[in-house]
N, C-alpha and C positions, 0 to 999 in steps of 0.2 A: 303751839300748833292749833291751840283752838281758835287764839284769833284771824289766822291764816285761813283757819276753814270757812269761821264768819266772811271774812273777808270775799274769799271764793265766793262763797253762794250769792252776797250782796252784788259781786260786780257781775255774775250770771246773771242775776234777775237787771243790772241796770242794760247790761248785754241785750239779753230779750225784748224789754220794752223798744231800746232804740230802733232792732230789727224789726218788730213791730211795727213803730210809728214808718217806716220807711217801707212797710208794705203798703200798710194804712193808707199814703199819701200815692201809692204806685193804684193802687184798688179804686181811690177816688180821683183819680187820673182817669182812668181807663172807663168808669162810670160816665164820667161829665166828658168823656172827649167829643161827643159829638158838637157840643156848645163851644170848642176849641177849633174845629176843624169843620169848613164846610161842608154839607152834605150834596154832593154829588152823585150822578148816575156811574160815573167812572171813578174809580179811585185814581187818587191827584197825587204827584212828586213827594209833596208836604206830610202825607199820611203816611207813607213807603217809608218815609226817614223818620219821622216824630217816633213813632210806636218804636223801631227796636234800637231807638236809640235813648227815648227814657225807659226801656226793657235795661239796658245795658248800663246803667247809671244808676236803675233802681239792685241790679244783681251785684254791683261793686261796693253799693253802700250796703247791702246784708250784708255780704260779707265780713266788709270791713267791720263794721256794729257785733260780729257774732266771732268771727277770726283774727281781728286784729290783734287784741291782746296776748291772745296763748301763741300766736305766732312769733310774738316778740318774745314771749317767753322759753317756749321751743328753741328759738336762734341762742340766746342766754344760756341754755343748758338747767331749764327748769322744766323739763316733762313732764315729772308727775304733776305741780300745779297747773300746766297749758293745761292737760288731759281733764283735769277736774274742774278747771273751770268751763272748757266744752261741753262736760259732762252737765253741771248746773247749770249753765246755758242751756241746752236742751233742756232740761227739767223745764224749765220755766218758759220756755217757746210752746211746752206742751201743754204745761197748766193755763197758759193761755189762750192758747186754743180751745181746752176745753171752757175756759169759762167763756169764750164768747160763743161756740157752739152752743154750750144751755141757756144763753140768755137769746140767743135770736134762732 
């Protein structure tokens, strides 16, 4: 059992990073889009589509990165492991949070 626990918590925390990295990259998207995207007095076709369509690519890759595994797990008939590893999954989307809240 305990290395199952180990286990959980490791792939929580590699869970959260990837969730992370795939905000990270959705975050400096949305920073840099003006240098993507003309600026214009009207908003133009290109913009209408770009934004909630890497919105919708960025929300299937969290997903995926933070649900994938306990969902396979779930279908398997392993609940209590999906459940815990959501559980340290969040643990560590939080601790992350907070450490980038105190550093910036």
């Amino acid at each position: 059992m305990k290395k199952s626990v180990t286990a959980l918590w490791a792939l929580g925390l590699l869970q959260a990073v990837g969730a992370s990295l795939v905000l990270w990259g959705w975050t400096t998207l949305m920073t840099n889009m003006n240098q993507l995207i003309a600026e214009t007095p009207e908003p133009t076709l290109p913009a209408f589509l770009i934004i909630p369509i890497t919105f919708i690519v960025t929300a299937v890759l969290s997903v995926g990165a933070v649900l994938g595994h306990p969902i396979y797990l779930a279908l398997n008939k392993h609940w209590p492991k999906a459940l815990w590893l959501i559980g340290w999954t969040l643990i560590w989307l939080i601790v992350l949070a907070g450490i980038l809240v105190y550093f910036y």
